[in-house]
N, C-alpha and C positions, 0 to 999 in steps of 0.2 A: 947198401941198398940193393935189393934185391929186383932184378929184371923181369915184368913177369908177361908171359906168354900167351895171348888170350886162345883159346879152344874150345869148343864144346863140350860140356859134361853133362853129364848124368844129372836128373834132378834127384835129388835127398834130400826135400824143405821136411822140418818138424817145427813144434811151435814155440821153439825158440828164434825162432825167424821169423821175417815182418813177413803177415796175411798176402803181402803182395807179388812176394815169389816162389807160392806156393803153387803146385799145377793146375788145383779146381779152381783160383781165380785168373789163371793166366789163360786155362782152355776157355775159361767164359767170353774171353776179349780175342780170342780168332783160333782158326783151325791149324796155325802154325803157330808156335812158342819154342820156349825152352831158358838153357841157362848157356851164359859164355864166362867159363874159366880163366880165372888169372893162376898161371903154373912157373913156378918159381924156377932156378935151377937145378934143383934137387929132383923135379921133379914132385914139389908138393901142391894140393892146391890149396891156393892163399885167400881168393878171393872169388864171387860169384857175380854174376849179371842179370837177371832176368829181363824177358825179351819178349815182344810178340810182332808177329810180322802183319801190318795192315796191308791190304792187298785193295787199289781202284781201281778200274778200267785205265790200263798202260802204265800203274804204279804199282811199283813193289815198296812200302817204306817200314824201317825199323824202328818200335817205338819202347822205350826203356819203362816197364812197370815197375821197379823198386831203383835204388841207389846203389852203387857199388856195396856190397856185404861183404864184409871179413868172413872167412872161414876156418882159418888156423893162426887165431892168431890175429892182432891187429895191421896194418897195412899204413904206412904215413902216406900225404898227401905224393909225395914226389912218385912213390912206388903207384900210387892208384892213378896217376897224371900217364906212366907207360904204359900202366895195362889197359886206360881206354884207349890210349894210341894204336895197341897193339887189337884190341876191340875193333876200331873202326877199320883195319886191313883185313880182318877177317869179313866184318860186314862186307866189304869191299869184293872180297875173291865171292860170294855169295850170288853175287849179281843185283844185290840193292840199290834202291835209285837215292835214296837216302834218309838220314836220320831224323825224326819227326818229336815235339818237344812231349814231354812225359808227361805235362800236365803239373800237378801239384801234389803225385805219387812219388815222384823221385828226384830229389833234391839232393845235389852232387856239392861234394867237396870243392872240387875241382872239372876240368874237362881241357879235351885235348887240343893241341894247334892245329890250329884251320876249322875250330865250331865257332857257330856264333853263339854265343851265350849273353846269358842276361842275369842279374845279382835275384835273386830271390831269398826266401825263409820262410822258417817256422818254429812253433811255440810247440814245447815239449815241456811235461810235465811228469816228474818222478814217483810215482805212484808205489815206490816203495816206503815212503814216507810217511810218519803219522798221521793222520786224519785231523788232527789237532795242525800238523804243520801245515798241512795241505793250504787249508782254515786260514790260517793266519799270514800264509804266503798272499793269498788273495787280497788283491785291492776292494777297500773299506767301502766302495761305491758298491763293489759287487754281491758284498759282505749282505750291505742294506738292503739288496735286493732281495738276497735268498730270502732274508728274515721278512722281507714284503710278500713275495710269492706265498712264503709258506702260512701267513697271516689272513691272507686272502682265501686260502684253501685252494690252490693251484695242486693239483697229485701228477706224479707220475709213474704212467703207466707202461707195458713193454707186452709184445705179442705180433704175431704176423698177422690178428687178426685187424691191423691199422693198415696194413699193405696199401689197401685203394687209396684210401684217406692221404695216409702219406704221398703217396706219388703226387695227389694232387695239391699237394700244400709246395710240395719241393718245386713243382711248373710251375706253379702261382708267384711262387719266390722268385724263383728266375727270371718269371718274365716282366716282375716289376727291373729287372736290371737289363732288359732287351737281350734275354738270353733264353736257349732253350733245353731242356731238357730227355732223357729218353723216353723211349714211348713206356705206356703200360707194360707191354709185354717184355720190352728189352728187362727195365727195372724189375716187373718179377724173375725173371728167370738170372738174374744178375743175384737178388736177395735170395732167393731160394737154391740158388747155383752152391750158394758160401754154407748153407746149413748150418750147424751148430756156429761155427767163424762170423756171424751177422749177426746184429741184434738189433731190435726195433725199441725206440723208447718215445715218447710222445707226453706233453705236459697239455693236460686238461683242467679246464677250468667249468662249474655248471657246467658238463657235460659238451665244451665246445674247444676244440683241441687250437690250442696257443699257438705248440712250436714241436716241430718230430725230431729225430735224428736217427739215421739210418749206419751204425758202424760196424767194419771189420775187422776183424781182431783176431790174436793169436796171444799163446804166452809173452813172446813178444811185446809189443804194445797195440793199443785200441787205436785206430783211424776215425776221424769226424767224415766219413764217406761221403754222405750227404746230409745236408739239412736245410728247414726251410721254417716259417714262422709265419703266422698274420701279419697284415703289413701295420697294425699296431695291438700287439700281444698284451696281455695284463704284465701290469710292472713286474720285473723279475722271471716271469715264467721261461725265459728262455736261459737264463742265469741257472735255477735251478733245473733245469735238464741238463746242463753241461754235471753240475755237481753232482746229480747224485749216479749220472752213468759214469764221474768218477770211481765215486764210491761202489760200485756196485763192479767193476772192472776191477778194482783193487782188492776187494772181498775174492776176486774169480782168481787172485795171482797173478792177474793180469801186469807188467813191469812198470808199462810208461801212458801216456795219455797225448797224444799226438793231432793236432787243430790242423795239421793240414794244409798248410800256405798259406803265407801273408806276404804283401810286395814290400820291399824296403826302403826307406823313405816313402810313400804316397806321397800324393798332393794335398796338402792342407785343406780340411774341411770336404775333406772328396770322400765316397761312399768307403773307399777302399782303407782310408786312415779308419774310420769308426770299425771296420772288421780289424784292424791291428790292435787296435785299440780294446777292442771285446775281447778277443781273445789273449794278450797282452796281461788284461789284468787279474785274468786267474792266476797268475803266479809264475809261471812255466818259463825256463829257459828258452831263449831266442837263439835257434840255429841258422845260422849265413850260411848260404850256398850257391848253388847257380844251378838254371835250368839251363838247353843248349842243343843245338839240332847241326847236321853236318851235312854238303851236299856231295853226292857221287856222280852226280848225270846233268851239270848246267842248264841243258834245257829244261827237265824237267823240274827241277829244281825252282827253276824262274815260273813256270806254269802253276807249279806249288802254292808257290809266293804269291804271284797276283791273283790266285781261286780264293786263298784263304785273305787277303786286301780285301778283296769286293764282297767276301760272304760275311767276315768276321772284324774287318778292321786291322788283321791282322794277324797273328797269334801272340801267345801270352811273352813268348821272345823277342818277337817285333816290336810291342810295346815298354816293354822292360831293357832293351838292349841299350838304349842312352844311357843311362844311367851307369853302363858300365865304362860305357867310352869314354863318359865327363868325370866320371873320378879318379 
C-alpha cells in the first residue's frame, strides 16, 4: 500500500475525466480553484482532487467539486483513506476555516478521521452497452411509460434556445420542495460557462414543455445537473427524456449516465424514496459512498452549523449523518 502525499498540481483535465474537474467548470463556481495530488513514493501521481475555495464575509471554506479520481492507475479504499487525510493537512497549513459538503457532485469511497460524514449514493448507468440491453435492464413500469409518452406524441427536443424556459421550470420544481434555485443570470452563465460540455434537452407535448434537463458531460460520463418537470407532466414524458438523452450521449461516446444522488434508505413513502425509486429503475448500478465535511476553526465551524440550521434545516450531512451512526 502505497502512502500518498497530497500536493498541489497542475491541472491536465481532458474528457476522459468527469466534466467536474475540469477548469471551465471549476472557474464557474469561484475565482480560487485547482487540484490536490495524491504522490506516491516514487514520486508518481496517483490520484487527483478538485477543489474550489468559497469565500463569506470571515470564511474561508473548501468545497470538493468531483471525488477522488485515479490517475495512474487505480487507487484502493485504504490508499485514498491517507491521501484525504494527507488532503485535509494541506487544507489545514492553507489557512481554511473548513471543509464544506460537495453536494451531490462528489460522492467519496471513503473519508478521513475526524469528518463528519453521512452514507449517500448514486445510480450509474453503463452506456457502453447495447441499446437493446439498456432497454431491457429498465423496469417494465418504466418500459410502459416510454411506450405511453411516445404514443401520446410527447418529442424531445434540445437547444439553448429553452434557457429561459428552463430555468423557470427548474425554480418551479424546486420550490414545490421549499427549495430554491439560482438566479437567471447565475444559471446562464453556469450553461453557457460549460459550451459544448452542456446540453439542454426538454420533452414537449402540443407545444407545452413537460420536463427539461440541463447536463454536463465529458467523454467521461453525462451528469443529471439539473432538472425539473410540471408538477403533473403527461404520463412518461419525463421517462422519455432521461431515455433518449441516454441514447443520444451514447451515440456522442459518451461512457456512463450518472443521476446524480440518491439518499440511502429514505423514509418510506417520503418524496425522497420516489426519486430513488425513478431513478433506480432505469437499470443502473447503485454506487454507496459518503458525502462528509471537516472543521479547522471551532468557532467558526459552530457559526457554520447554526447559519445553515436556521436557513436550511441543516445541510445534506446534517440530515444524512444518523444513518450512519445507527448502522
Amino acid at each position: 500500500m502505497n502512502n500518498l502525499r497530497a500536493k498541489p498540481v497542475e491541472i491536465q483535465w481532458h474528457s476522459g475525466l468527469p466534466i467536474y474537474a475540469s477548469a471551465p467548470f471549476l472557474k464557474l463556481l469561484g475565482e480560487q480553484y485547482g487540484w490536490v495530488g495524491g504522490i506516491d513514493d516514487a514520486g508518481r501521481l496517483r490520484c487527483v482532487l478538485p477543489y474550489t475555495v468559497v469565500r463569506k464575509p470571515g470564511f474561508r471554506m473548501i468545497r470538493f467539486r468531483a471525488e477522488t479520481v485515479p490517475w495512474e492507475g487505480e487507487i484502493d479504499i485504504a490508499e485514498e483513506k491517507l491521501f484525504l487525510t494527507s488532503a485535509i493537512e494541506y487544507f489545514r497549513s492553507t489557512g481554511a476555516d473548513m471543509i464544506i459538503p460537495s453536494g451531490n457532485t462528489a460522492i467519496f469511497r471513503t473519508y478521513p478521521d475526524g469528518a463528519v460524514a453521512a452514507p449517500y449514493g448514486n445510480y450509474v448507468i453503463d452506456l457502453t452497452q447495447p441499446e437493446a440491453v439498456l432497454l431491457r435492464n429498465m423496469d417494465s413500469s418504466h418500459r410502459n411509460n416510454l411506450r405511453k409518452a411516445t404514443k401520446e406524441g410527447v418529442e424531445i427536443k434540445s437547444g439553448i434556445q429553452y434557457l429561459d424556459i428552463c430555468h423557470a421550470l427548474i425554480t418551479e420544481t424546486l420550490e414545490r420542495s421549499d427549495s430554491s434555485f439560482r438566479t437567471y443570470d447565475q444559471f446562464k452563465r453556469m450553461v453557457l460557462g460549460l459550451g459544448d460540455n452542456a446540453r439542454m434537452l426538454v420533452a414537449e407535448h402540443q407545444g407545452v414543455l413537460q420536463a427539461c434537463m440541463i447536463a454536463s458531460f465529458s467523454e467521461y460520463g453525462a451528469y443529471t445537473s439539473y432538472c425539473g418537470s410540471k408538477s403533473k407532466p403527461v404520463r412518461g414524458a419525463t421517462q422519455l427524456l432521461h431515455w433518449e438523452a441516454m441514447l443520444q450521449f451514447r451515440a456522442m461516446g459518451v461512457k456512463r449516465f450518472d443521476f446524480q444522488g440518491v439518499r440511502i434508505n429514505p423514509e418510506k413513502g417520503s418524496k425522497q424514496e420516489g426519486i430513488l425509486n425513478f431513478k433506480r429503475n432505469f437499470g443502473g448500478e447503485l454506487v454507496s459512498g459518503y458525502l462528509w465535511k471537516y472543521s479547522f476553526h471551532p468557532l467558526k465551524w459552530a457559526a457554520y452549523s447554526v447559519a445553515v440550521k436556521l436557513l436550511l434545516g441543516g445541510d445534506i450531512v446534517d440530515r444524512e449523518h444518523s444513518k450512519l451512526v445507527s448502522a
